[in-house]
C-alpha positions in Angstrom: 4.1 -75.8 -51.1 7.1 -76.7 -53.2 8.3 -73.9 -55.8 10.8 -75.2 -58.9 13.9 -73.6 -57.6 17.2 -72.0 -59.5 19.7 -73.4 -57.0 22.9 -73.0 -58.0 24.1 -76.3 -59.2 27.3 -76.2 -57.3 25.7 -75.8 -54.3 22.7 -78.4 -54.2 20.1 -78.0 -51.7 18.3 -80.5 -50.3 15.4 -77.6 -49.8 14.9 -74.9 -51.6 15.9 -71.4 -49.9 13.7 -69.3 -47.6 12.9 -65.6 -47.8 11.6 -64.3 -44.6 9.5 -61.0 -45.3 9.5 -58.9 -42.0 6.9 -56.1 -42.1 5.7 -53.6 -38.7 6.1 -50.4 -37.1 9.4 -49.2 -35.5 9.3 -50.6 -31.9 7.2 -53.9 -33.1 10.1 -56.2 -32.8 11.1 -56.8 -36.3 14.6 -56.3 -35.6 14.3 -58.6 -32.7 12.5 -61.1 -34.4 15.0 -60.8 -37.6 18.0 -61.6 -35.6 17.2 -64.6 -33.9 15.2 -66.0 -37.9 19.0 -65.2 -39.2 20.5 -66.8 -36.3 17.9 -70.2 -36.1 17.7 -70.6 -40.5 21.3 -69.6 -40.8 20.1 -66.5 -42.8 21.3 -63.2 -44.0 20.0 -60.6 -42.5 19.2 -57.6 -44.8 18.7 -54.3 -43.2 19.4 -50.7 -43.9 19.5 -49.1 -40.8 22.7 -51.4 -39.8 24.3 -50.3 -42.7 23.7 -46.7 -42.9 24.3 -46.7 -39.0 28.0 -48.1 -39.6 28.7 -46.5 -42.9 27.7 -42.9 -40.6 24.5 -42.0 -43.4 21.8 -40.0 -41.6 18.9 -42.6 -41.4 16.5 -40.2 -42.4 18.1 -40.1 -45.8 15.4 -42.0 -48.0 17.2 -41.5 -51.1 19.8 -43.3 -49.8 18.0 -45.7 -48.1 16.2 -46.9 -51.1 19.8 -47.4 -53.0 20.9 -49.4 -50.1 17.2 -51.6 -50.3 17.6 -51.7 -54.0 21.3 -53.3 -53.8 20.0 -55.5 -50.4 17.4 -56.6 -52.7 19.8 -57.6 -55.6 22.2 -59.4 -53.5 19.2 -61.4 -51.3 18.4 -62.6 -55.0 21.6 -63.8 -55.3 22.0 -65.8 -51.8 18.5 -67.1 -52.3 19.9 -68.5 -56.0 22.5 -69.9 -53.8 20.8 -71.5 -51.7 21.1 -68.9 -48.6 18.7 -68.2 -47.1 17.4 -64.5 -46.2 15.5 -62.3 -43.6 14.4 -58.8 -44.9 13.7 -56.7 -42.0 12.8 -53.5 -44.0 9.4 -53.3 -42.2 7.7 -52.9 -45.9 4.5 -51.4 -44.9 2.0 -51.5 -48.0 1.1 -54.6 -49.6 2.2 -53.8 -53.0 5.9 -53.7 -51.5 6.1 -57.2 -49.7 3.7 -58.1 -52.6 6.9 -56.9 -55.0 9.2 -58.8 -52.5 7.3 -62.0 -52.0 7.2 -62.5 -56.1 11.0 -61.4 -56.5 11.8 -64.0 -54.2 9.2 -66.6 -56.1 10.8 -66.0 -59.2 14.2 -67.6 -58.0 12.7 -70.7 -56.3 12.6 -69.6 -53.0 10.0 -70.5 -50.4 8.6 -67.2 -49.0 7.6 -66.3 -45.6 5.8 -63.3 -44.2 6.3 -62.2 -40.9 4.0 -59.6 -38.7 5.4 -58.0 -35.7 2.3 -55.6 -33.8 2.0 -53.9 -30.4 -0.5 -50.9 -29.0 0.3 -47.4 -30.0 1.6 -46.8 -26.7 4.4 -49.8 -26.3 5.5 -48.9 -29.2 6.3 -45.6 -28.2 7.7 -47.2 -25.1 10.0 -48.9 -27.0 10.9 -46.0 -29.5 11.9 -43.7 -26.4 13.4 -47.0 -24.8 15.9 -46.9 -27.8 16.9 -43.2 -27.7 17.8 -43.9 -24.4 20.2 -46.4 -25.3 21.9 -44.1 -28.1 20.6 -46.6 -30.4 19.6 -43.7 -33.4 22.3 -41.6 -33.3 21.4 -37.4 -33.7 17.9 -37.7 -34.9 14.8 -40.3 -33.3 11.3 -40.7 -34.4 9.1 -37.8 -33.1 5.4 -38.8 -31.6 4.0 -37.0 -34.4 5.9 -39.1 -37.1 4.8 -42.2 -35.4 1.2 -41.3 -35.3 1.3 -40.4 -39.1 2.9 -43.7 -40.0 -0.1 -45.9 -38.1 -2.3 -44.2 -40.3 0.2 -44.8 -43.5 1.2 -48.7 -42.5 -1.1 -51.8 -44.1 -1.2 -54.2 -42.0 -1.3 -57.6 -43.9 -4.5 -58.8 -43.6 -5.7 -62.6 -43.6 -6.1 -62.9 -47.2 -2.1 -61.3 -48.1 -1.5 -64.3 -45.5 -2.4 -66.8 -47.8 -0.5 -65.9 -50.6 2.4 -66.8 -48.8 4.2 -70.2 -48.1 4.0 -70.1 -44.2 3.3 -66.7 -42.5 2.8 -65.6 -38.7 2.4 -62.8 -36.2 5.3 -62.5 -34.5 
């Protein structure tokens, strides 16, 4: 499906950009899956925990976290006007969010791409422990309890959201 496109006439595409819309847990594989889409459509990878990890910000600080989200947003707008193409690895779990994010990224001409990273309750918990482990969330990790609330919070995107995308997968 082919979308009229606001590509930035000094920098002609031959296609129009792609927005990659990552949603899943923590320990799904987003972030996984989000590096190696940036590194295989020569993207820009958009996600907050990277830059509140470097910038020292408590992860667990939502009102920052939605500032940086809000300015990731406006400058994936950008790129995609550019031509750039752009992975979102926010894990946007309710369908009015990537909903928000797949029209934001229509409005520009890009082509838009959902992507659904799953595992059982238990390997993701594996991989959530796995991380602390590694030092990989700094003071604070996600507590079992947290997890188990966010299971009952997340929407998965369901076969219908699928088709309101250009191309979409699990995994």
């Amino acid at each position: 499906m082919r979308h009229t496109h606001e590509v930035d006439t000094d920098n002609p595409a031959s296609d129009p950009p792609r927005l990659v819309v990552s949603t899943g847990l923590p320990g799904s594989g987003k972030t996984t899956l989000a590096k190696e889409l940036a590194s295989d459509l020569a993207a820009a990878r958009m996600c907050p925990d990277d830059w509140m990890m470097v910038a020292s910000i408590d992860l667990w600080d939502s009102m920052t976290r939605a500032r940086i989200e809000a300015f990731q947003l406006e400058l994936s707008l950008d790129l995609l006007r550019k031509g750039q193409n752009v992975v979102i690895e926010w894990g946007v779990w309710t369908r009015s969010e990537r909903d928000d994010l797949r029209e934001a990224g229509k409005a520009v001409g890009a082509i838009v791409e959902l992507r659904y990273t799953t595992a059982p309750v238990e390997e993701l918990w594996r991989r959530i422990e796995q991380r602390d482990l590694e030092g990989k969330w700094g003071s604070r990790s996600i507590r079992r309890e947290e997890l188990d609330e966010w299971i009952e919070v997340f929407q998965p995107p369901t076969k219908e959201e699928f088709l309101t995308y250009d191309t979409a997968s699990d995994g």
